[in-house]
Structures are given as C-alpha cells and as structure tokens.
N, C-alpha and C positions, 0 to 999 in steps of 0.2 A: 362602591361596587355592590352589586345587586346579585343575588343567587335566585333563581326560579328551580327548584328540582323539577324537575317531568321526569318521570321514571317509566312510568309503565303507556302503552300502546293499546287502544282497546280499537278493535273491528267489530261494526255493528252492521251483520248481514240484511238486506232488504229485498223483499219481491217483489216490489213495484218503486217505482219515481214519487209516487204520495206517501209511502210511506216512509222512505229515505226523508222526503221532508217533517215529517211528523215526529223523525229522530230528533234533526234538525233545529228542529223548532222546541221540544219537547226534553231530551234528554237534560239532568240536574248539572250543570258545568260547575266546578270549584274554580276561584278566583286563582289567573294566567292559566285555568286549564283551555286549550284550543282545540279547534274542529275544522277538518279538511274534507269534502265529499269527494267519491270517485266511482260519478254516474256509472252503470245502473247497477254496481254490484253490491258497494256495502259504504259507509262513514266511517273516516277514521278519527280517531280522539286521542288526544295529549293527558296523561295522568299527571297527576300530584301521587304517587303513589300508587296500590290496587283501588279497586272498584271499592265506594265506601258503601256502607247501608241504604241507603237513598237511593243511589245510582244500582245497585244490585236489585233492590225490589224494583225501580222504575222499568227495568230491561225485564227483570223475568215477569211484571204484569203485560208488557208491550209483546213479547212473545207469548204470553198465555190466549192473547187476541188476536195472534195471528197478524200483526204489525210490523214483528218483525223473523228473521228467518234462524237466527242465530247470534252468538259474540263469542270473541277471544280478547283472553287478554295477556299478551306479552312482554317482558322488558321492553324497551325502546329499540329498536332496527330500522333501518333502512335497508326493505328486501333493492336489488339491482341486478335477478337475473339469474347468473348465473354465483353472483358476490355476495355478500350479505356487507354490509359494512354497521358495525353500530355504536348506537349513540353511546355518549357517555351518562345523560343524563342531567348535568349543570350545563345553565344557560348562566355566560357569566358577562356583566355588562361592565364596559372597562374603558376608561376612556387613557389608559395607558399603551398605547395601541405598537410603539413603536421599542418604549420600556419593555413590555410584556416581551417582546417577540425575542429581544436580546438577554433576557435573561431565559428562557427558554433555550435557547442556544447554547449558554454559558453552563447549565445545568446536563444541557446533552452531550454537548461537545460537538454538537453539530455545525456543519459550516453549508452556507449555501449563498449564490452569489446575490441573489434576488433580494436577502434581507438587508444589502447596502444600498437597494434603491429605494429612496424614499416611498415612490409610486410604485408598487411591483404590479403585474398582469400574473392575475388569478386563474391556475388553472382548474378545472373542476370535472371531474369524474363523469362521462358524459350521460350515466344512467342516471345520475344525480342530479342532475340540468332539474331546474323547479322546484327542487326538494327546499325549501327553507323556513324558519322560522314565520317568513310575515303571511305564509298560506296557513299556516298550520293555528298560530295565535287569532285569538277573539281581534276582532279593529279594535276593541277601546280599549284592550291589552297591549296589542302592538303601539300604538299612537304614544298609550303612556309610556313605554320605552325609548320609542322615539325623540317626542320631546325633553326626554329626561340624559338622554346621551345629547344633544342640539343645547340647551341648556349648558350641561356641565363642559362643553367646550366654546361655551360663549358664541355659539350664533355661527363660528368658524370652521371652514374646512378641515378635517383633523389631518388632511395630509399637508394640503399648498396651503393653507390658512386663509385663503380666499374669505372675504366678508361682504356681506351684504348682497347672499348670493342663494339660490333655493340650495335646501340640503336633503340628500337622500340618507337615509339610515340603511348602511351597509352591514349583512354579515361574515363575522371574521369565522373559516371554519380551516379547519386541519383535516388532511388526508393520509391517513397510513396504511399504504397498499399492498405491504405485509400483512397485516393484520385485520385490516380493512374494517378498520375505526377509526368513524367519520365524529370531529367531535369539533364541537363551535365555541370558540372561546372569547369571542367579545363582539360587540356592535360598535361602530365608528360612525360619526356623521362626516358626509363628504359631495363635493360639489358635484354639479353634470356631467363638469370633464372628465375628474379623476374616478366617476362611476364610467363612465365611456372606455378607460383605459381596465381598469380592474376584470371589466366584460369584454373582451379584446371580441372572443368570439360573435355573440350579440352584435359589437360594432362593427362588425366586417358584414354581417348580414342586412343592418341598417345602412350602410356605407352604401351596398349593391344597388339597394332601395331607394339611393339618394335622399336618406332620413335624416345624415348626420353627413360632415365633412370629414373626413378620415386624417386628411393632411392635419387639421388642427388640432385632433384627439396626439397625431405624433409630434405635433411643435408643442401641445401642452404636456406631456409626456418628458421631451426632452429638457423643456424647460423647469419643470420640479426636480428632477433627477440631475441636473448640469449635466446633460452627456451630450454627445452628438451622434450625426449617422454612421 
C-alpha cells in the first residue's frame, strides 16, 4: 500500500495563454506533485504540503515580471458550485479493493446493497464528472501508479479476473453528501467491460453514439455479478 499526501491546492492566476504556459512549463513540481490547466483563467497544482522555498520565490519572481497575476494556496477542495466537497488529502493505492470496502462497512455499521455485487455501477456527483486523479497527476506519476496497481494484481482484472486483456487503472472514490467529502481511497486495475459498467453514464452516451454495444456491457454485468434481469 502506497500513501501520496497532497494536502494543499495552489491557483496560479494568468493574463494571457503564454503565460499559463510558462507556469506550465516552468513552475518547481515536487515528486507525485500534479498539475491541471483551466484555460484562460489560472493552473491548478497538487501540493505535497505548503508552497516550499523554491516554489515561493519561483511564483513571487514570475509575478514580479508580470508573468503572472496572482496565487492561493488552500487545503485541498473540490469547489462544485454551489457544494464545496473536500478532499481528505491521502491518495491510498490498495489492491484490497473488495476486503477494504467490508471492513469499512463492518466499522460503520453500514449496509448497502451494491457492496454484494461484485461489479457495482459508480454513481458520481455530477459537478464532479472529470474531477480525478489521472488529470490532476504528472503522466510519469500517474503510469508509475498504474503499472504498480496492474502488477500487484498480476496482469488481472481485479473485479471478473479476466487475463490477457488491456487494463484500465480505475479510481475508487467515496461520496458523503452530508458533509460533502469527496475522498478516494484506492485505485483498481480492471478490464473494458467492468470500466463500461462502473460508467453506466458514459456508456449510455457511447451506446447512443453506437461506440459500444450496451446489451454486452448488461450480459457482462450480469454475468460477474450471477443475477439476472
């Protein structure tokens, strides 16, 4: 099991497209710290923590030149509007995916029917639609994760155990809409289907598109889960 902290959220305001890139390109990243743009107004960045020395003088020389417009730096959130929902901060890599979730349960007392199906359909909070780790993580960040969750389950599907099959690296996230903290608590590798089912939404709009067959997303659906219609 792998712990990444990202704690803190830094916004780095920009007055032009060039110089969004020049953050881009430019700013000191600490190792699994990640960066997401969001043309034309500012760069958002993943902390290990606050701003360290490096990264504090590199921002306040790049605004001294009029490069850039401003920064903040806050705990971790996901604004959504009118919600706020926020992170917890540990990104936790598990390849216990199915262990985790019932002891979780056994510790709340919670019951929910979806945790007896092996494949369950992922709902996700619709301001949060894009929000995830693989925009936000470095590529040679995300990959090593990837490979490192594909690995430790041996090349298999961690839901249907499907082999010799491409694997997506999925993330496992929780939603408390009381409290509206949104907090992710493992990455799974898993086949085309069972990512097909997990995005029911997605698939329905692919389906329209004639991108994917929808019938086979529900015969492989029923067929990991032994149910019927």
């Amino acid at each position: 099991m792998t712990h990444l902290r990202l704690t803190h959220q830094l916004y780095v305001y920009t007055p032009s497209s060039a110089s969004r890139e020049e953050v881009e390109r430019g700013f000191p990243l600490r190792e699994t710290e990640g960066m997401m743009s969001s043309p034309p107004r500012y760069v958002y960045i993943l902390l290990i923590g606050d701003l360290n020395d490096e990264q504090l003088n590199w921002l306040t020389s790049q605004k001294a030149e009029g490069n850039i417009s401003d920064w903040k730096v806050t705990p971790i959130s996901v604004m959504t509007g009118t919600d706020v929902y926020s992170n917890t901060g540990i990104t936790t890599v598990s390849t216990g995916y199915e262990q985790d979730t019932k002891e979780q349960d056994q510790v709340s007392g919670r019951v929910d029917s979806t945790k007896q199906l092996r494949l369950a359909i992922e709902l996700v909070p619709n301001k949060l639609w894009g929000v995830n780790l693989h925009k936000i993580l470095r590529r040679s960040v995300w990959n090593k994760l990837r490979e490192q969750v594909i690995a430790q389950q041996n090349t298999r599907c961690g839901i249907c155990q499907a082999e010799n099959v491409t694997l997506t690296c999925h993330e496992i996230w929780q939603y408390d809409d009381m409290s509206h903290i949104q907090t992710l608590t493992g990455l799974i590798a898993i086949c085309a289907m069972c990512n097909l089912c997990k995005h029911l939404g997605r698939t329905k709009i692919l389906a329209v598109e004639s991108k994917v067959d929808l019938s086979k997303m529900v015969e492989h659906f029923m067929h990991v889960n032994q149910c019927f219609r």
